[in-house]
C-alpha positions in Angstrom: 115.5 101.0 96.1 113.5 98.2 96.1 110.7 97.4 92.8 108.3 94.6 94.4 106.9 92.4 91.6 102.5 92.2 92.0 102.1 90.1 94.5 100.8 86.5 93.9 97.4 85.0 94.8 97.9 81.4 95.3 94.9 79.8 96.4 96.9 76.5 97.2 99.5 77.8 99.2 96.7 80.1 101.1 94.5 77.2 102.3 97.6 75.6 103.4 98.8 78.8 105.8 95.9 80.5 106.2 95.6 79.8 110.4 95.4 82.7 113.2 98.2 85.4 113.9 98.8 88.6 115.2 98.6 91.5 113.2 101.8 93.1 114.6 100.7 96.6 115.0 103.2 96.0 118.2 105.6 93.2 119.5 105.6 91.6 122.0 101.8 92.0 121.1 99.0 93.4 123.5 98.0 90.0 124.9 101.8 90.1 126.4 100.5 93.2 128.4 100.7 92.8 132.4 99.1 94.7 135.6 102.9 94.7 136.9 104.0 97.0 134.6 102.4 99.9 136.3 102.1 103.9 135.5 105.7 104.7 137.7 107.3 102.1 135.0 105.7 104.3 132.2 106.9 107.6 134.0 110.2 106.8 134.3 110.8 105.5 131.1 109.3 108.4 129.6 111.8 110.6 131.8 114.8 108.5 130.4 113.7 109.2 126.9 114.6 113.3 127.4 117.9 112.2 128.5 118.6 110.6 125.2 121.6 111.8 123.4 118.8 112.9 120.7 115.7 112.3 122.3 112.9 111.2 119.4 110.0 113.7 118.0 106.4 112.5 119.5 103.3 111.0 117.9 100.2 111.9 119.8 97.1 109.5 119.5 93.5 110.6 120.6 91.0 108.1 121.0 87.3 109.4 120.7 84.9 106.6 121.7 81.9 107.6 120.7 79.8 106.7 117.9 76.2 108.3 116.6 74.8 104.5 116.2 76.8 100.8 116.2 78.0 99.1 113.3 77.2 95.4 113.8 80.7 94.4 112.3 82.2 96.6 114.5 85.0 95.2 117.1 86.7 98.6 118.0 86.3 100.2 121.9 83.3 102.5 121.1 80.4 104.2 122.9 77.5 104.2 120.5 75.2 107.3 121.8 73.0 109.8 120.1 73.5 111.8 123.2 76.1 114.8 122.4 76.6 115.9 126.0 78.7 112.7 127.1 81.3 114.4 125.0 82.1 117.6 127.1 82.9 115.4 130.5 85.1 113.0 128.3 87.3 116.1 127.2 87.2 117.4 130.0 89.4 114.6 131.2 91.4 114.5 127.9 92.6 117.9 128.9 93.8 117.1 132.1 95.7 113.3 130.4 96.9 115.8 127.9 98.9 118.2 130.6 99.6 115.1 132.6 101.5 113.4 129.9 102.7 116.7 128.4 104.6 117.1 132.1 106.6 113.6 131.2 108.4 115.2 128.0 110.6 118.1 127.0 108.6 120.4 125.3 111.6 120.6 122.8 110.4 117.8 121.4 108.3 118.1 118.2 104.9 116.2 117.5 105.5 115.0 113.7 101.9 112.3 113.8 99.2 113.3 115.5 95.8 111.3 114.5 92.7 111.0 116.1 91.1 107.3 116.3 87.6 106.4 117.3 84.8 105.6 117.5 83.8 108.3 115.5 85.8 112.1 116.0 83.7 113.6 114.6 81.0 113.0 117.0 82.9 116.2 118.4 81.0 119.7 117.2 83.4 122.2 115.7 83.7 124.0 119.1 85.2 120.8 120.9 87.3 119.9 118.1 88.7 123.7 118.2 89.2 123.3 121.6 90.8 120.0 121.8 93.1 121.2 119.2 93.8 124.5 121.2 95.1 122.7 124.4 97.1 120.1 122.2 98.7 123.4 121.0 99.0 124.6 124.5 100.5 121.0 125.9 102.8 120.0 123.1 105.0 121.5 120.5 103.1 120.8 117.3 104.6 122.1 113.9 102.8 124.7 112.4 104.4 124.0 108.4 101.9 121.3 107.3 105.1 118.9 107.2 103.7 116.7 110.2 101.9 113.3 109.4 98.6 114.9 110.9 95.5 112.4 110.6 92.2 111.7 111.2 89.4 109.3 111.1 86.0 110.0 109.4 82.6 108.9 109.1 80.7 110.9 105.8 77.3 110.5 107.8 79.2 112.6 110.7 80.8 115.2 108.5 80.4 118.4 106.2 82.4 120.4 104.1 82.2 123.2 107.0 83.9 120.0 109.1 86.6 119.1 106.6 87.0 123.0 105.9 88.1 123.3 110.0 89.9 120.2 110.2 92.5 121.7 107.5 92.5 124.7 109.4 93.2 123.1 112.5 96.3 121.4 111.2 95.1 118.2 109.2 96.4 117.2 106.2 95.5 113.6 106.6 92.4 111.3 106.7 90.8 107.9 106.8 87.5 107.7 105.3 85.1 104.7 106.3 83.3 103.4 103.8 82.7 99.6 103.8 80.3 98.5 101.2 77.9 101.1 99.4 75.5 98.1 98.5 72.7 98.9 100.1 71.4 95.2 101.4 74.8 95.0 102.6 74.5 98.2 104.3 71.1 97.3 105.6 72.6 93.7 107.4 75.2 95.6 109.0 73.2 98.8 110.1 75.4 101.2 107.9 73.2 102.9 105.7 76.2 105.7 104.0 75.1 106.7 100.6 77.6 108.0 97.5 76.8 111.3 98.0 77.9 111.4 101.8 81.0 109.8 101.2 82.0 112.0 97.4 81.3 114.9 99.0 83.1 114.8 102.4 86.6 113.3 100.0 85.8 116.2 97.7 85.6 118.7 100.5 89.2 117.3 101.4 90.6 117.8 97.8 89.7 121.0 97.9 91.0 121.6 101.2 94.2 120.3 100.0 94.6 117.2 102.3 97.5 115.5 101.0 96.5 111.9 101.1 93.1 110.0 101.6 92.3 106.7 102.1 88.9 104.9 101.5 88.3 101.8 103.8 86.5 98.8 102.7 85.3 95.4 104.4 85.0 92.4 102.3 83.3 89.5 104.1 80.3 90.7 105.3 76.5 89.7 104.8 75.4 89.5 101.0 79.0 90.5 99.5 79.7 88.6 96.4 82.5 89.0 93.8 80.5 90.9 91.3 78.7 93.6 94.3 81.8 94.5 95.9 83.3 94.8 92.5 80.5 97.3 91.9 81.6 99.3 95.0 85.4 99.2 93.8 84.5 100.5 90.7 82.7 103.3 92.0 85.9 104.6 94.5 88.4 104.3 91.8 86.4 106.8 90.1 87.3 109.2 92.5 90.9 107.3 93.1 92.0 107.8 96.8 95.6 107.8 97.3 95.2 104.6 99.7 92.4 102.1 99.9 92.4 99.5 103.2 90.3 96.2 102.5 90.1 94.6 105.4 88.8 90.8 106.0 85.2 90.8 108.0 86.2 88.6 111.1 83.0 87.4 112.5 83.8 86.9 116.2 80.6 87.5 117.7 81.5 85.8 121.4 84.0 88.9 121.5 81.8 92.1 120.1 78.1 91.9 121.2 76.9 93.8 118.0 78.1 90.9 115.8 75.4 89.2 116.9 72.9 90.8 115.2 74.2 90.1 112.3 72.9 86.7 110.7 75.8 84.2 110.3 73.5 82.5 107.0 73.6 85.5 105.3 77.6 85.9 105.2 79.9 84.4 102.3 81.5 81.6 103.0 85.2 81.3 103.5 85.8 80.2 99.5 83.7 83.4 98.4 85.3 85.3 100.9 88.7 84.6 99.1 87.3 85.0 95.7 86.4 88.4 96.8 89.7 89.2 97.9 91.1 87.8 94.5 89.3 89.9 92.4 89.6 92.7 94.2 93.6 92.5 94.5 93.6 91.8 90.2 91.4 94.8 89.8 93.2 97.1 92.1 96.2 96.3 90.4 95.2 96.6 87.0 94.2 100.4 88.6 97.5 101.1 89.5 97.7 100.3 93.1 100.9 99.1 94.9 100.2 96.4 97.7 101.8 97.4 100.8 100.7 94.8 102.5 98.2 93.8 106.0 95.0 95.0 103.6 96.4 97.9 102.7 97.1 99.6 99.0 98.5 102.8 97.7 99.1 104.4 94.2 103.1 104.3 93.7 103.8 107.9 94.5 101.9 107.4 97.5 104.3 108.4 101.1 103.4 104.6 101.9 104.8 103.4 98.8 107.6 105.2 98.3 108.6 104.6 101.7 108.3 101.4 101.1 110.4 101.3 98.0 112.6 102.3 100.2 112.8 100.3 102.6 111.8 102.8 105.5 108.1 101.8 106.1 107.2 101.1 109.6 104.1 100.0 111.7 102.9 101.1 114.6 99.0 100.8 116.4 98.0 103.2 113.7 99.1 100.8 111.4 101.6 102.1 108.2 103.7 104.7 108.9 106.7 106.8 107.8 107.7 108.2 111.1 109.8 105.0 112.4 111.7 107.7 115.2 108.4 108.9 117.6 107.9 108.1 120.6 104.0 107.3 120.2 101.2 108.7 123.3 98.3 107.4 123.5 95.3 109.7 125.2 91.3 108.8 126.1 90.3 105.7 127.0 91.9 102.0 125.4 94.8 104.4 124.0 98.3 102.4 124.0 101.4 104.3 124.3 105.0 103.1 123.0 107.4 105.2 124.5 111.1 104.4 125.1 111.5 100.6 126.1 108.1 99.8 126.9 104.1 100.3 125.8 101.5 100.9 128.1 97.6 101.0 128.0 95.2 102.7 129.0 92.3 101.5 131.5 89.3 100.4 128.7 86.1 101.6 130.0 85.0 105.1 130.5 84.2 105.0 134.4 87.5 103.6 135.2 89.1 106.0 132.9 87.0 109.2 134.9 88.4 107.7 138.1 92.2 107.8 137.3 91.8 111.4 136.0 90.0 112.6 138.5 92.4 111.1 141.1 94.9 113.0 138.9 96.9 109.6 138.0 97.8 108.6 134.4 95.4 106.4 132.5 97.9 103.5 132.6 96.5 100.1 133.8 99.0 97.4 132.1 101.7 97.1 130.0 105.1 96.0 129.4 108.4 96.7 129.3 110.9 95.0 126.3 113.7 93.0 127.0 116.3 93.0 124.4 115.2 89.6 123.1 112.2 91.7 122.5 113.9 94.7 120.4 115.8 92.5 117.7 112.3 90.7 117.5 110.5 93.7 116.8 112.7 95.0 114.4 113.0 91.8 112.5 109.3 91.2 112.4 108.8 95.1 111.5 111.4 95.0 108.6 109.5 91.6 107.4 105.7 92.9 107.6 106.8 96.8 106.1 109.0 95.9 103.6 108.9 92.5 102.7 112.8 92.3 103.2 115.3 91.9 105.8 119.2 92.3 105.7 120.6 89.9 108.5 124.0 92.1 108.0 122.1 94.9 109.4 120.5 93.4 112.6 124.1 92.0 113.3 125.7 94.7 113.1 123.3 97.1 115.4 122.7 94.3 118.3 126.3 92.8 117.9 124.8 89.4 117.3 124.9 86.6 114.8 122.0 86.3 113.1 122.3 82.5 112.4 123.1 81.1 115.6 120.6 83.3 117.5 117.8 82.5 115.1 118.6 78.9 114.5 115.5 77.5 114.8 114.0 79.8 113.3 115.7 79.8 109.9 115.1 76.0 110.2 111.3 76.4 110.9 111.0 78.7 107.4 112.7 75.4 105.7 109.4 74.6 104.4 108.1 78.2 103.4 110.9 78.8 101.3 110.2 75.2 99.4 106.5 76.1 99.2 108.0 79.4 97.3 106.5 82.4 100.0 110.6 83.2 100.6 113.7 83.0 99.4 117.4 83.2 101.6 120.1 84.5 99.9 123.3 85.0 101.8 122.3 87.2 104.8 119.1 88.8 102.8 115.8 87.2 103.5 113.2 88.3 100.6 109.9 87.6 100.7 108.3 86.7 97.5 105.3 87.8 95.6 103.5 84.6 96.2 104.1 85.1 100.2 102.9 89.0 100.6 99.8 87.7 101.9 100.7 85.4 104.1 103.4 87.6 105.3 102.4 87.7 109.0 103.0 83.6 108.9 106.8 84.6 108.1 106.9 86.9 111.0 105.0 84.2 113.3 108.0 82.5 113.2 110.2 85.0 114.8 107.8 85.6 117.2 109.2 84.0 120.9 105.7 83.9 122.9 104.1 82.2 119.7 106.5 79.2 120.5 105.2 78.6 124.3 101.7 79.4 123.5 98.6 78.9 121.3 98.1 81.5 118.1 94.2 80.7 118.2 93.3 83.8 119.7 93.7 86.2 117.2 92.3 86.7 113.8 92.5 84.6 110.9 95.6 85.6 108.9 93.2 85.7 105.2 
């Protein structure tokens, strides 16, 4: 079992690395995607994965697009409507992907993660989130013993405790609560206007409910956010102290997202305030309690993320930390991304193009790709890097029958400097990475990363 020392702010050795760099929720990562890889690739590798000797439980993803009204940070695929009746057409489709994909697996095959994304999924009334549930029920074999990793996404201004009450009756034990900021100028810039009240009560609700973990997220980096406000706000959530908090970094991309563009580029911290925010708020956290898994995220030790971290069986998927390293993950609704077998696969990313596949009674599948084994021992290196800050050469050589220093020689060469600069150590055949190179862990994993070494890293976001 592993003990992790606090991880090390060093402002030096952050200026010096902090560039662009996938976030790995997947490798090869999306932008490897292709329109050759087509929905008869994605059906017969889903057919091959019942023929496994012991073919893998399932994770289910549902993506519900639509939002009441548009955060301008926002970058996610959303609809933002105050009109409730585009949701009935939507699941109307969702029911038939749901049959359609539950016709690729065994129904032997037990959903341990199920988690509904958005948008906002609770845009859904009671009586579509009943239903929605009911034909999951119908289509796949969900456990009905509360041990599944059941989750969901929630926004306080779209929830009561008559919501949270039939969520946990419906089978979730799980959920993400968005939050942000609870200053209200920084609320007002952003067009997020949640108070205290909204949020307590809805994590409350859950408590008493008996979900088994919550987690608050937070966005440092936006309009008016200085040291001492968004200390403010993290003083008020540990009050309450959520099992996980995710602080994410504000990445203001506004040629990408439309709605960025309303908000006023003057009125956000600059990059030095930016990472005295994320200073103090990694010092206060920790003097809290909190264990820093890593990618923005923090947990209290006896935490499922922590723990499984400790050891060493965290994983990370498009959900992002997880403890269920053996599903097969399907992705439904619109944008959803599936990684089943060999290969992930996406879904088409607009909602008229999505009708028209349904309705043609195809899958959703538009592009994706299928891993070579170059791919695979990637993936797990780069996994066993960014979830557990460790990585046991011995292993990877014996499961791919490969030695690990001739096939990653220049690789191991390229992390020469990182290891001087103190963000690693190599000793023997364990590579360790060290509290002063947690943040900057996806520059580690950059190196292992093949396309990264043909290609520019300049279009994803900033690693800090």
């Amino acid at each position: 079992m592993q003990n992790l020392e606090p991880v090390k702010f060093d402002l030096d050795l952050i200026k010096k690395y902090d560039k662009s760099g996938p976030r790995y929720t997947s490798y090869p990562t999306a932008v490897e995607f292709h329109s050759g890889f087509t929905a008869e690739d994605y059906i017969k590798t889903a057919a091959a994965t019942n023929q496994e000797p012991e073919p893998k439980a399932l994770s289910l993803y549902f993506h519900i697009p639509f939002c009441d009204t548009v955060c301008f940070y926002c970058g996610c695929n959303k609809i933002a409507t105050k009109d409730r009746s585009k949701s009935p057409p939507y699941l109307a489709r969702l029911y038939k992907e749901l049959q359609l994909q539950s016709d690729l697996f065994d129904n032997s095959r037990v959903v341990k993660q199920l988690h509904w994304g958005g948008g906002t999924p609770t845009f859904l009334n009671h009586d579509e989130i009943k239903a929605l549930m009911h034909k999951t029920r119908k289509a796949f074999n969900l456990l009905g013993d509360d041990t599944g990793e059941y989750s969901i996404e929630i926004d306080p201004r779209e929830a009561t405790s008559a919501t949270i009450e039939l969520l946990r009756a419906e089978g979730f034990n799980r959920m993400s609560l968005g939050l942000q900021d609870f200053d209200p100028r920084v609320q007002l810039a952003v067009n997020r206007i949640q108070t205290e009240e909204q949020t307590f009560s809805v994590l409350n609700a859950a408590r008493n409910q008996g979900f088994h973990s919550i987690s608050i997220d937070l966005i440092y980096g936006l309009p008016h956010q200085s040291v001492k406000s968004f200390s403010k706000t993290l003083e008020k959530v540990l009050q309450i102290k959520p099992e996980r908090l995710s602080v994410f970094n504000y990445a203001h991309l506004p040629q990408l997202f439309k709605p960025q563009r309303r908000i006023n580029e003057q009125d956000l911290p600059s990059p030095e305030q930016k990472l005295d925010i994320l200073q103090s708020t990694m010092q206060i956290l920790g003097d809290a309690g909190y264990v820093y898994i890593g990618m923005d995220h923090f947990a209290l030790p006896d935490d499922e993320l922590a723990l499984a971290q400790a050891k060493g069986s965290l994983y990370r998927n498009f959900q992002g930390y997880s403890t269920h390293k053996e599903c097969d993950l399907i992705g439904l609704g619109v944008s959803s991304i599936s990684m089943v077998g060999n290969c992930y696969a996406q879904n088409v990313k607009t909602l008229d193009e999505y009708e028209a596949k349904i309705d043609s009674t195809d899958l959703a599948v538009f592009r994706g790709i299928e891993l070579t084994s170059d791919d695979i021992i990637r993936r797990e290196v780069i996994t066993e890097i960014i979830c557990n800050f460790k990585l046991d050469f011995s292993a990877i050589e014996a499961k791919y029958q490969i030695d690990f220093a001739s096939y990653f020689a220049p690789e191991l060469n390229d992390l020469t400097d990182m290891q001087q600069d103190g963000l690693l150590q190599v000793n023997g055949k364990i590579l360790t990475v060290l509290p002063g190179g947690r943040l900057l862990v996806r520059n580690i994993c950059m190196v292992f990363d093949k396309y990264l070494r043909t290609k520019s890293s300049s279009g994803f976001s900033k690693v800090i």
